[in-house]
C-alpha positions in Angstrom: 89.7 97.1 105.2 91.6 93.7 103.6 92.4 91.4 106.4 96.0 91.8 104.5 96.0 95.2 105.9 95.9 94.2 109.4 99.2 93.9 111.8 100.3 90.4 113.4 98.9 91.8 116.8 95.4 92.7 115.0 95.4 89.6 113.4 96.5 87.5 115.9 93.6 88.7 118.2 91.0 88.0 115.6 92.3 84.3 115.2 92.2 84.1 118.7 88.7 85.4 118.7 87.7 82.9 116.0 86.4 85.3 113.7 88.5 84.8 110.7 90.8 81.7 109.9 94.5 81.6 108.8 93.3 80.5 105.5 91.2 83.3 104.8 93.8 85.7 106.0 96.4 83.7 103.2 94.4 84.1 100.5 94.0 87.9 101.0 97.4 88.3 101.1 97.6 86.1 98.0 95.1 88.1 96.3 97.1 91.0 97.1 100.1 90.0 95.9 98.3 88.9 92.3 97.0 92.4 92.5 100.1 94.4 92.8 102.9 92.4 92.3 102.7 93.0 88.6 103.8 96.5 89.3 105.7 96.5 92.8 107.7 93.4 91.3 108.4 92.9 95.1 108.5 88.4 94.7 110.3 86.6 93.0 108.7 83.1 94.0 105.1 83.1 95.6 104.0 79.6 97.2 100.3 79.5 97.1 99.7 75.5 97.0 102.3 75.4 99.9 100.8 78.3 101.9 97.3 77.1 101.6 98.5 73.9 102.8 100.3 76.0 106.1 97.2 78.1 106.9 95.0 75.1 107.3 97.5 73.2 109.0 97.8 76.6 111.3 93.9 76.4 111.3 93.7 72.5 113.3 96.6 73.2 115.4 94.9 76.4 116.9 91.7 74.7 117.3 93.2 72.1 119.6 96.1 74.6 121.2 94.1 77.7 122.2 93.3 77.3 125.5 95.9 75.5 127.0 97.7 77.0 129.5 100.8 78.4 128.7 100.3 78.3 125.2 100.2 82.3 124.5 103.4 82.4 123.3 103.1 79.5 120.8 100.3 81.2 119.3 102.0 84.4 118.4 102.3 83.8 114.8 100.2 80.8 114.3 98.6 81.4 111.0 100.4 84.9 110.1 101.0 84.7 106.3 104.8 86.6 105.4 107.6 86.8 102.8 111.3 85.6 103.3 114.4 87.3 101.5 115.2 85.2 98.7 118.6 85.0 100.2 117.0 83.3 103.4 117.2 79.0 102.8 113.9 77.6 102.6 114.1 73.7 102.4 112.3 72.7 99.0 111.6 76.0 97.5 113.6 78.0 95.0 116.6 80.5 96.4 118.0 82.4 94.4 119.7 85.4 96.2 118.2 87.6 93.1 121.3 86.1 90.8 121.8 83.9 87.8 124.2 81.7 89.4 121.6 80.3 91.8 118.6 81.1 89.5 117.5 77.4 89.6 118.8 76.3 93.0 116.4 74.1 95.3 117.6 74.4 98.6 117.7 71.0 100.8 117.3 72.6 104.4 115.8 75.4 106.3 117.5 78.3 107.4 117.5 78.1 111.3 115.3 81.6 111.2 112.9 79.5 109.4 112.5 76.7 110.7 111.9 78.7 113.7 108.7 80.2 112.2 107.4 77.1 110.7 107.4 76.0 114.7 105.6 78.8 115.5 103.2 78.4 112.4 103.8 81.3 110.6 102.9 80.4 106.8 105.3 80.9 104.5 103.9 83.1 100.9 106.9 83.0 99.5 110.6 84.8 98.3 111.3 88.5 98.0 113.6 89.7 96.0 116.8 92.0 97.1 120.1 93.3 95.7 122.2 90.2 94.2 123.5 88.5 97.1 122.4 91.5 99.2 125.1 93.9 97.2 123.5 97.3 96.7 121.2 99.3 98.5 118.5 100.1 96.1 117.3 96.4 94.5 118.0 97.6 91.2 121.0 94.9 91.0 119.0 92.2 91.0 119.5 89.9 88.1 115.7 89.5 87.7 115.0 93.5 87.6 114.3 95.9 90.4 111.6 96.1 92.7 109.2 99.6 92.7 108.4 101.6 96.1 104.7 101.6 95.8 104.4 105.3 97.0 106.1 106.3 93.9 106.9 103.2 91.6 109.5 105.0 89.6 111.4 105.4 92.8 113.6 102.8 94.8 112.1 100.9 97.5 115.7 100.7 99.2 117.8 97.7 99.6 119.1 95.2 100.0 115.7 93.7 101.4 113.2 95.9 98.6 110.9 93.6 98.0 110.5 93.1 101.5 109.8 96.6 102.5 107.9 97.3 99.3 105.7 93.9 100.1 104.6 95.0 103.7 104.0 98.9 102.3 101.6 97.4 99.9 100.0 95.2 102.6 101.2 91.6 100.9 101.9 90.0 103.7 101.5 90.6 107.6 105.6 90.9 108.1 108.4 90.1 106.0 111.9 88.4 106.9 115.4 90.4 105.7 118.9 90.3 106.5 121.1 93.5 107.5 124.9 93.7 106.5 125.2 97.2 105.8 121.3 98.9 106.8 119.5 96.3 104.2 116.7 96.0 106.3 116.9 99.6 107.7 117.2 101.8 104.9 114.3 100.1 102.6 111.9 100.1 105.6 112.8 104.1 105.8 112.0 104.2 101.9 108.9 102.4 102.3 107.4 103.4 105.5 107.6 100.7 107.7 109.1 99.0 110.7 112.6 97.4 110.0 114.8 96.0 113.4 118.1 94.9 112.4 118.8 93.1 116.1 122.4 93.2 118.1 124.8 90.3 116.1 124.4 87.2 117.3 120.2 87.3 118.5 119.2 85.4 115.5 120.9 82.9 113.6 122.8 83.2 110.6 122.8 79.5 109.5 121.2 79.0 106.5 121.8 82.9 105.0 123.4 82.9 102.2 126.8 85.0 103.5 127.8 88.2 102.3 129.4 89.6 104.6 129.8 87.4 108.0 131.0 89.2 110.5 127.7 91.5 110.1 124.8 89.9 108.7 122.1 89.3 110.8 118.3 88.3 110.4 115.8 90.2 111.0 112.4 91.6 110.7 109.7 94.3 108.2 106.5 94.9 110.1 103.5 97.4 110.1 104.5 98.7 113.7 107.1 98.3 116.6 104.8 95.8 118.9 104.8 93.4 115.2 108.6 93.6 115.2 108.9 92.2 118.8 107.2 89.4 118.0 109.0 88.4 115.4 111.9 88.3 117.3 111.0 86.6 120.3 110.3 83.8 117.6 113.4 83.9 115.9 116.1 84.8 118.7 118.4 82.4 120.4 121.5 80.7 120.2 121.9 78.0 117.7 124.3 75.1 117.7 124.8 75.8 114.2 126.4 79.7 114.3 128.7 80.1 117.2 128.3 83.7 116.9 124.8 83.3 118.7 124.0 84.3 122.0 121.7 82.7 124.6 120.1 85.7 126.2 116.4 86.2 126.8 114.7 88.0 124.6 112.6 91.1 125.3 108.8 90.1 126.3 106.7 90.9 122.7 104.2 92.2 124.8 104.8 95.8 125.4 103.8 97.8 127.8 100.0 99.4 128.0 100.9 102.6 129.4 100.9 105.3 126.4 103.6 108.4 126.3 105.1 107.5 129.8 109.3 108.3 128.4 110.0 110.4 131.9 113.5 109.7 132.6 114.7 108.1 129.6 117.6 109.9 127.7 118.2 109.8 124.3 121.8 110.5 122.4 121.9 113.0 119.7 125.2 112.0 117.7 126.4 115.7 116.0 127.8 113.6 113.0 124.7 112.4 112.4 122.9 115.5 111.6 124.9 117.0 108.8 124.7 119.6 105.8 123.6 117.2 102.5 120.1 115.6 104.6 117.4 116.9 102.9 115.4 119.8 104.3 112.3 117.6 104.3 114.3 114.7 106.4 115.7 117.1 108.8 112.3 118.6 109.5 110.9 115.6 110.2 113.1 114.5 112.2 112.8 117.6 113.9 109.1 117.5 114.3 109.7 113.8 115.9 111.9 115.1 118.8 109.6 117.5 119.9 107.2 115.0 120.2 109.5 112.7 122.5 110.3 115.2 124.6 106.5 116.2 125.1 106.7 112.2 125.9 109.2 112.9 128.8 112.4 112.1 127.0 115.6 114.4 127.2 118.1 114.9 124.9 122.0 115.1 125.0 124.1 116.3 122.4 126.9 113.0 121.9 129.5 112.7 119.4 130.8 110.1 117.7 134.0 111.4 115.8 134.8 108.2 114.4 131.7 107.9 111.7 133.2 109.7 109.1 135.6 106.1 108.4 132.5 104.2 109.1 131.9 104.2 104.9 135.5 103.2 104.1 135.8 100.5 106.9 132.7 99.2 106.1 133.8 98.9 102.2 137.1 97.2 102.8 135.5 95.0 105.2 132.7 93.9 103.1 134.0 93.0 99.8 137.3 91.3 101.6 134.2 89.3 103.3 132.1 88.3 100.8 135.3 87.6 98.0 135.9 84.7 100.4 131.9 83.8 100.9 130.9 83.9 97.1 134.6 81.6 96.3 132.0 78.5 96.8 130.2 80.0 93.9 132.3 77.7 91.1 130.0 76.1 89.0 131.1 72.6 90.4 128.8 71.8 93.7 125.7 73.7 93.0 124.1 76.2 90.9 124.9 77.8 87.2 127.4 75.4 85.8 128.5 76.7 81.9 130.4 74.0 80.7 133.8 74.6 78.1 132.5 72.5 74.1 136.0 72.6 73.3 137.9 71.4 76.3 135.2 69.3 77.7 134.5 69.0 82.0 137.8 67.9 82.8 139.2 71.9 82.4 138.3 73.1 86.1 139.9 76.6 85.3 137.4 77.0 82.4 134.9 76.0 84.4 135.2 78.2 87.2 135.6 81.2 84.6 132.4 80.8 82.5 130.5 79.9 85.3 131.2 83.0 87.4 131.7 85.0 84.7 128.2 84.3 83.2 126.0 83.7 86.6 127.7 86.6 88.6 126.1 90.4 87.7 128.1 93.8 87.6 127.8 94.5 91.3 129.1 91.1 92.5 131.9 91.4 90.2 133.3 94.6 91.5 132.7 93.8 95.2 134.4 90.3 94.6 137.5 91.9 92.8 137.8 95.2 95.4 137.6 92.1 98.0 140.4 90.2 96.8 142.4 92.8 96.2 142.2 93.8 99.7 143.2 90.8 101.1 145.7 90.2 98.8 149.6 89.7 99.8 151.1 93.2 100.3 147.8 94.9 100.5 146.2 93.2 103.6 148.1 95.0 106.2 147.3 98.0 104.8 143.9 97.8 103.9 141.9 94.7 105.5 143.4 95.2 109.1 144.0 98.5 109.3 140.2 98.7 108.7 139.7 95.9 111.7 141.1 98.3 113.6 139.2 101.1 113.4 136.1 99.3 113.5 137.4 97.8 117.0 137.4 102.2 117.6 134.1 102.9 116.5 132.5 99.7 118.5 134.6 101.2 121.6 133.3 104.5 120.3 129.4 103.7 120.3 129.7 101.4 123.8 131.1 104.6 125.5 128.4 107.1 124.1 125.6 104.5 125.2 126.4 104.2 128.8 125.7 107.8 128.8 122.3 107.7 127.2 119.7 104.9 127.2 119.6 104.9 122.9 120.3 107.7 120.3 118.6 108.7 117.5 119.4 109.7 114.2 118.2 110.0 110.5 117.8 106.4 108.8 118.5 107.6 105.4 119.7 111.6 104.3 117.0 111.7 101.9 113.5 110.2 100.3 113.8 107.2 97.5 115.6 108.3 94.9 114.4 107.4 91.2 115.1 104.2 89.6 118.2 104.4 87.4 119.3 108.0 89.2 122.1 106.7 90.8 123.0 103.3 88.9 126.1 104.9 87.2 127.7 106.0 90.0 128.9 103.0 92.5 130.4 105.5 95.1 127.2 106.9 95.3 125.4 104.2 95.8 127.4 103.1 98.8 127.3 106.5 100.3 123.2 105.4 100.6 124.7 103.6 104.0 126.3 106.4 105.4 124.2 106.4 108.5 123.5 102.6 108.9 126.7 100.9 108.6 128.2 102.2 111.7 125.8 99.6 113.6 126.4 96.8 112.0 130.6 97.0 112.1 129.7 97.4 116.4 127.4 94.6 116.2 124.4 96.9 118.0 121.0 96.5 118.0 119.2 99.3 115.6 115.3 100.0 114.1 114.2 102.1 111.6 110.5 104.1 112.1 108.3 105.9 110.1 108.0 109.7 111.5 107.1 111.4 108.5 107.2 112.4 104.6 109.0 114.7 102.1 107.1 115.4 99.1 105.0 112.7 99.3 107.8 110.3 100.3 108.2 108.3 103.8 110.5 109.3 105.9 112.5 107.3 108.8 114.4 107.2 112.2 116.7 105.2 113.7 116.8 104.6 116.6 120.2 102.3 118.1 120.5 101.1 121.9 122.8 99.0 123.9 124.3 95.6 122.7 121.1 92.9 123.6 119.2 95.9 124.5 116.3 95.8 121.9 113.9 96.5 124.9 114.5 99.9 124.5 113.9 100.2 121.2 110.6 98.6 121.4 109.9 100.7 124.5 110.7 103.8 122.5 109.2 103.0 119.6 106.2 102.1 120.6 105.6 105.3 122.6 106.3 107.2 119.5 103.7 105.1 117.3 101.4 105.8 120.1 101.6 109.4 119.5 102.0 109.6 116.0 100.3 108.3 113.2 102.7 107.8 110.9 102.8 104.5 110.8 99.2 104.0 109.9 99.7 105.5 106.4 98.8 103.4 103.5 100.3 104.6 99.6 97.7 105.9 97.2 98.6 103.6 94.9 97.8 100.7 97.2 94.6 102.5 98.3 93.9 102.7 94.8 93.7 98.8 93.9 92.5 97.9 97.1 89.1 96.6 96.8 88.5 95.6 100.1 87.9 99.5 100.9 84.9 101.0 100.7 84.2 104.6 99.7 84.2 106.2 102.8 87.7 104.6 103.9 89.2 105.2 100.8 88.3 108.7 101.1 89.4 109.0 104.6 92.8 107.5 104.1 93.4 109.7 100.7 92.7 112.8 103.1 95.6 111.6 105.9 97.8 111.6 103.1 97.3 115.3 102.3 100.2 116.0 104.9 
């Protein structure tokens, strides 16, 4: 198989080992993404000069690091080729958060997460694209078209972070980076079949996102498996002088335990809101099918309820478009970005300025959220909308904490359903944001969540979430992993990747077709 297919810990072993280089595993992702990209649409800026340039660099610094004692952990990601959300900063290459208004913008700095993994060597391919601004939950808002799920490219590949998901699903990088306000990083992963953690608020650093929705965005990573998505984080975790919302805590150790199935003890919440009429009969048999197999690991189950989730939807949109009406304000056409300048009046009209400028570089999405936002906090209607929503977002946080000092996690569906088809649902805005109904309630608590692959309806991946205690992503990974161990789920490629792949031979390709008769 493609060194692209391989996971950071597979990768990272045979770098170690000396038997392939960081450059050579760059250019097969590069290669991949000139092979598929033309139909996943998954980048919107790919850095191959730049990346080049990284893996070599990657290639001299392991030669004269490996070895040296205590230098494990520095050698993580050394050389492990990913994409970045285009709504991520990345100091001297283009970010555009998928909209007109920053189409052209150069960013000057690196976004703390970032900077980060160029320390650790990671090698940057390039931008992904997402949801404009990270507004939608299916990537077809972008301003530069939507991305394809490459198990059905006529279908969604989620959103906000699509091109993310849809990137590591077709094997074009090793991980990707994402953000999650509202399940953007949880909800694409469960379309596409991968790995997405969306860590407790404040692990990694929001400084240099571009802000949607503060109080809930939060970095975080796409991988090929659970052990991947550890590692990412023990790279980008920590408290930053920049974002006084960060924590200094440890993070969990990225190398799991050895032991396989060993779950004896460990209790896992059930939520009965969770599990409701309206998931498909495909998603609730798979999720079925993967709690028998935890409880052959050990793991007992309790039914929990959590009666607030039904206002975790309408909390969630007052909150968010009162959020980012603020964020996208610096958005004017003066200081950076999309500037459309009045003929008649000349540049000395600010007014006409702002107007054309927002008016022209902002898309339909952005619009609404940006107008339900300001209307929300607007005098007379703040009381009743913007803080009456605080509050019962301070009930469902004090709701969730309660539930998980009776159980170690829970677990619920990720999504109710498979991707949907591109266009299906673009006409209908409240349906669109009912796409979060089972994600948002983390993010308005601030807890730590990840999304796994545990099976497929009609042909179409399938995911779990699984949500623990506030800085308690060790249980997630711990989990997790012991369910990847006993599953295979995980391991599944798309036909159409295993179509184009050339780095397959026959007898592989033939092999991986048949684990996908499921």
């Amino acid at each position: 198989m493609g060194l692209n297919t391989f996971t950071i810990k597979q990768a990272g072993k045979m770098l170690a080992d000396k038997e392939i280089s960081s450059v050579e595993l760059t250019k097969a992702c590069l290669k991949r993404i000139k092979q598929v990209d033309g139909q996943i649409k998954a980048c919107l800026t790919v850095c191959e000069k730049e990346a080049l340039a990284e893996a070599k660099a990657a290639d001299v610094k392991r030669a004269k690091e490996q070895g040296r004692a205590g230098a494990g952990h520095d050698l993580l990601l050394l050389g492990i080729p990913y994409l970045a959300k285009d709504n991520i900063l990345t100091r001297g290459v283009r970010t555009t958060a998928a909209s007109k208004i920053l189409e052209n913008y150069i960013a000057p700095y690196d976004a703390t997460v970032i900077r980060k993994l160029k320390q650790a060597g990671a090698v940057l391919l390039g931008k992904t694209n997402l949801d404009e601004f990270a507004h939608g939950a299916s990537t077809e808002n972008s301003a530069f078209g939507p991305s394809h799920n490459p198990w059905d490219l006529d279908r969604v590949p989620g959103g906000s972070s699509g091109g993310n998901a849809a990137a590591v699903a077709a094997d074009m990088c090793l991980f990707a980076l994402g953000t999650d306000t509202g399940g953007s990083i949880r909800q694409p992963a469960s379309f596409c079949g991968v790995v997405g953690l969306k860590p407790t608020y404040g692990r990694s650093s929001r400084f240099g996102l571009i802000a949607m929705t503060s109080s809930t965005d939060v970095p975080g990573p796409l991988t090929k498996a659970v052990e991947d998505a550890a590692i990412v984080l023990s790279v980008i975790s920590g408290a930053d002088k920049n974002d006084a919302t960060t924590v200094d805590k440890s993070h969990p150790s990225p190398l799991l335990a050895k032991e396989k199935g060993n779950l004896k003890g460990l209790s896992i919440g059930l939520p009965k809101e969770y599990f409701i009429d309206g998931t498909d009969k495909g998603v609730a048999e798979a999720l079925n099918q993967a709690i028998e197999e935890f409880k052959k690991l050990g793991a007992k189950f309790k039914q929990v309820s959590l009666p607030h989730t039904k206002y975790g939807i309408p909390v969630y949109y007052i909150i968010t478009p009162a959020e980012l009406s603020s964020n996208l304000a610096r958005h004017d056409g003066i200081k950076y970005g999309l500037s459309v300048e009045d003929g008649e009046r000349g540049k000395t009209d600010l007014m006409s300025i702002y107007t054309k400028s927002r008016g022209q570089g902002f898309g339909q999405e952005a619009k609404r959220r940006i107008m339900l936002g300001t209307y929300a906090l607007s005098a007379g209607y703040y009381d009743a909308y913007y803080l009456q929503a605080q509050k019962v977002r301070t009930k469902i946080k004090q709701e969730m904490d309660q539930v998980l000092e009776t159980v170690d996690c829970l677990l619920t569906p990720t999504s109710p359903h498979a991707a949907f088809k591109i266009g299906q649902q673009s006409n209908d805005p409240l349906k669109m944001y009912l796409e979060d109904i089972f994600v948002t309630g983390v993010n308005l608590t601030g807890l730590p969540a990840i999304s796994i692959p545990c099976g497929f309806d009609h042909g179409l991946p399938v995911g779990m979430q699984l949500i623990g205690r506030r800085f308690d992503e060790a249980t997630l990974f711990r989990v997790g992993q012991s369910y990847e161990q006993a599953t295979e789920w995980h391991k599944m490629k798309p036909l159409n990747v295993i179509a184009s792949d050339p780095g397959l031979d026959p007898g592989e390709r033939s092999n991986l077709t048949h684990n996908l008769s499921y």
